[in-house]
C-alpha positions in Angstrom: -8.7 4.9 29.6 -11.9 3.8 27.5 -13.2 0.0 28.2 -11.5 -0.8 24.6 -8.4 0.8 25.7 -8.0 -1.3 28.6 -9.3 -4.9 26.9 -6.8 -4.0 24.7 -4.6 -4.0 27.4 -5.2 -6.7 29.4 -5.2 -9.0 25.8 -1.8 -8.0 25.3 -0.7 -8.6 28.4 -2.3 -12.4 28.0 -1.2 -12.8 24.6 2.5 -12.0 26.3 2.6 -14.5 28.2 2.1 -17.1 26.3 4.8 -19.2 24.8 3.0 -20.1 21.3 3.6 -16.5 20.5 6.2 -15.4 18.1 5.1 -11.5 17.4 2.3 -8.9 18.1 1.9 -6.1 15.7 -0.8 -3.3 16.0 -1.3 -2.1 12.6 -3.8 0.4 11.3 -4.5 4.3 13.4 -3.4 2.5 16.1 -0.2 1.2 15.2 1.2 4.4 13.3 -0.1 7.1 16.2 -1.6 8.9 13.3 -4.9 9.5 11.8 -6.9 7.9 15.1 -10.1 8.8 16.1 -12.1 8.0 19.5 -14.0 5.2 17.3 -10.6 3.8 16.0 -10.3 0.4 16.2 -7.4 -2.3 17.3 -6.0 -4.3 15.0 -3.9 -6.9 15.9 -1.4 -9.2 14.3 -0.9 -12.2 16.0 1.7 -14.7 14.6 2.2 -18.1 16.1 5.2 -19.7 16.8 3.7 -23.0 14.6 0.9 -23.0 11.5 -0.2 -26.0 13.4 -1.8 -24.1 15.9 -3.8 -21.6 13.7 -7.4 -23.5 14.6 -6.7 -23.8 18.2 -6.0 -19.5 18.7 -8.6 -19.2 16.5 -11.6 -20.3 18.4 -10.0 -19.3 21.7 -9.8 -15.6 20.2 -13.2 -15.4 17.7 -13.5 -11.9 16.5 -15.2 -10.2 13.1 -14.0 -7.7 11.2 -15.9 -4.2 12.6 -14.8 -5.8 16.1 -13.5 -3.2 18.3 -10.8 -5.2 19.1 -9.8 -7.7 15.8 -7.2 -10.4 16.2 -5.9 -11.3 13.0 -3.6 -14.8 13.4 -1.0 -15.3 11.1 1.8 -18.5 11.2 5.5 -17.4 10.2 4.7 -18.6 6.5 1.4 -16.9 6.4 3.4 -13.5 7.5 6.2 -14.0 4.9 3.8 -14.9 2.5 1.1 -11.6 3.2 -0.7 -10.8 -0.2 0.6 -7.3 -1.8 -2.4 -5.8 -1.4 -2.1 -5.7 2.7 1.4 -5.1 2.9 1.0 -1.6 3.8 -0.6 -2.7 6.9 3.3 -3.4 8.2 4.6 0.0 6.8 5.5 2.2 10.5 4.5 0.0 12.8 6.6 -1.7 15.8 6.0 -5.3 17.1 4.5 -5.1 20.6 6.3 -8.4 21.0 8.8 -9.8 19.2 10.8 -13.3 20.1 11.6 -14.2 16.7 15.7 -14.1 17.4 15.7 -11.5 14.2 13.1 -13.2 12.0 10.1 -11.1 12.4 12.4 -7.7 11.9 13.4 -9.4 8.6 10.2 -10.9 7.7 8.2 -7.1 7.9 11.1 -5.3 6.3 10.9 -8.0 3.4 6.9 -7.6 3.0 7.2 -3.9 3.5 9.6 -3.1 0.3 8.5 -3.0 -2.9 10.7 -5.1 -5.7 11.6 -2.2 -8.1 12.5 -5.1 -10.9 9.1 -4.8 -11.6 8.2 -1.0 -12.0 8.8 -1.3 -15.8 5.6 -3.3 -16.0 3.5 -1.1 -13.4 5.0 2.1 -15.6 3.6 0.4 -19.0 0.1 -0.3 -17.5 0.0 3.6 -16.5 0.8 4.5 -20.1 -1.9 2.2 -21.8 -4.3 3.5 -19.1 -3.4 6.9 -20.6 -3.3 6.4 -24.1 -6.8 4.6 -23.6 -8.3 7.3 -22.1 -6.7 9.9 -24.3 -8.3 7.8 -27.6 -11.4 7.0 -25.8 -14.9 7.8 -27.5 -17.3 7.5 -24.9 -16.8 9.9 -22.2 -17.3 8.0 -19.1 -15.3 4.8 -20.2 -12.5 7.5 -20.8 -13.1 9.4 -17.1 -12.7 6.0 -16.0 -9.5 5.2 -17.9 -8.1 8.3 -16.7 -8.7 7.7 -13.2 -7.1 4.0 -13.3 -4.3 5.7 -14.9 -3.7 7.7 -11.5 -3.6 4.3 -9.5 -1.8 2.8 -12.2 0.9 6.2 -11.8 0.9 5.5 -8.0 1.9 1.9 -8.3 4.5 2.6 -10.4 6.0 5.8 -8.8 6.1 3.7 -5.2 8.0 0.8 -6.5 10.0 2.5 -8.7 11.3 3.6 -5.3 10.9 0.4 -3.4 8.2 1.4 -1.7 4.8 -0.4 -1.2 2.0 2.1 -2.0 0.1 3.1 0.5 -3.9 2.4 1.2 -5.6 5.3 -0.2 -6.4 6.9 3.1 -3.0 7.0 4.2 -1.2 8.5 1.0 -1.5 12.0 1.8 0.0 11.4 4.8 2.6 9.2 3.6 4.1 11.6 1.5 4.2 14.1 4.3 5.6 11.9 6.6 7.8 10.0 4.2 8.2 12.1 1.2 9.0 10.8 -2.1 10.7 13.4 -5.2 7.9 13.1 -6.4 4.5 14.1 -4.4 1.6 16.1 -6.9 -1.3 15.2 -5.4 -3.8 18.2 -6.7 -2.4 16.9 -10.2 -3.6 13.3 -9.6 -7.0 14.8 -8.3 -8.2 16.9 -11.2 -7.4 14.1 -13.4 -9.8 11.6 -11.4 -12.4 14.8 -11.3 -12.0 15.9 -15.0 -9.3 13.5 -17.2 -8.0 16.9 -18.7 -5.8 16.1 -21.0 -3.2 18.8 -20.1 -3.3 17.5 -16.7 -2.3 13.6 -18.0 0.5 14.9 -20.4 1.6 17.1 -17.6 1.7 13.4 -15.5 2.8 11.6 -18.5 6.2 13.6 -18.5 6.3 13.2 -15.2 6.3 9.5 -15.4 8.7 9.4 -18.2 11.3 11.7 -16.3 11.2 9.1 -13.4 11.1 6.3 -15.6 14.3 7.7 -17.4 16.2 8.5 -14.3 15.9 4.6 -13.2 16.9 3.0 -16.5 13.2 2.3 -17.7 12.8 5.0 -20.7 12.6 1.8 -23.1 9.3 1.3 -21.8 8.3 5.0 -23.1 10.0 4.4 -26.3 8.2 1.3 -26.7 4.9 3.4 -27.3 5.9 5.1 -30.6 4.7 6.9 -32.8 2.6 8.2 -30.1 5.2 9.2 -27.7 4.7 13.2 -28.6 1.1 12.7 -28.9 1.1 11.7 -25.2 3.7 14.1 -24.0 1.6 17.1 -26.0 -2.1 15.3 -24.4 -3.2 15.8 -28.1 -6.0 13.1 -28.5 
């Protein structure tokens, strides 16, 4: 066992037995038992039983980010309340600790599903990303639309099935590991690389097959005239 193998250890096993604790989570490489390396660090959520006593644990457990070890301290609100874009941090991991009586299990499956109420919105972001890059002038401004319209795509094809998209690094495996129907990933890659515009129609009528299978092709038809200008990629 490496020297940060075994602090890890022996913090857990001090966090454990104290009674302020409500939940320890190890998120990251760590958590999953994927992607880790021998430099992989340890992340760890720590959420207290009381907000009150967020400045106390935090100068008794001082740590930067980079640390080999980082304790992260969250109070039950803080958890329930975790900004969208770290929510993926919860996605496949276990509590080390749990004595929540049911709340923690509640609270990470809450913060770790997407609300699909509001894919129509994500889905009409992608399309304007599109149709700006398929009308753009200057070449790089439209490269650059075309790539936001791939993040734009993968916000809306994850919470169009309740799912919070993953970090970048972790998508390819995510989709291996928890496949969605849909999963073209050399498609989404030659668009960053190029913004061919057979490429975005071809992920245009990809988007607008999911949206119309979940109730959302109003937000297609909403871009007429230019519907069959962006399912042909004919700038």
């Amino acid at each position: 066992m490496s020297q940060s193998a075994a602090d890890f250890e022996a913090l857990v096993s001090e966090l454990r037995a104290d009674e302020n604790m409500v939940g320890l989570i190890l998120a990251g490489s760590r958590g999953r038992g994927a992607l880790v390396r021998d430099d992989s660090d340890w992340d760890l959520y720590v959420v207290l039983r009381d907000g009150a006593l967020l400045n106390e644990y935090a100068e008794r457990y001082t740590t930067r980010h980079g640390d080999p070890i980082e304790v992260i301290l969250r109070s039950p609100e803080g958890l329930a309340n975790e900004p969208g874009w770290n929510r993926y941090t919860f996605c496949h991991v276990e509590p080390l600790l749990d004595r929540s009586g049911g709340w923690l299990a509640e609270t990470l499956r809450a913060i770790t599903t997407a609300d699909s109420a509001t894919a129509g919105e994500l889905l009409d972001g992608y399309v304007n990303s599109y149709y700006r890059s398929m009308k753009g002038t200057d070449e790089l401004g439209r490269l650059f639309d075309a790539a936001e319209s791939v993040s734009r795509f993968l916000d809306f094809v994850f919470t169009v099935h309740g799912r919070v998209r993953p970090f970048n690094k972790w998508l390819r495996w995510e989709l291996e590991q928890h496949p969605l129907p849909w999963a073209d990933l050399p498609l989404l890659e030659r668009i960053v690389q190029t913004g061919d515009f057979a490429d975005q129609a071809t992920l245009f009528r990809t988007a607008e097959e999911i949206a119309c299978g979940h109730e959302l092709g109003g937000i297609i038809d909403d871009w007429e005239p230019d519907v069959a200008r962006l399912r042909a990629g004919a700038p």
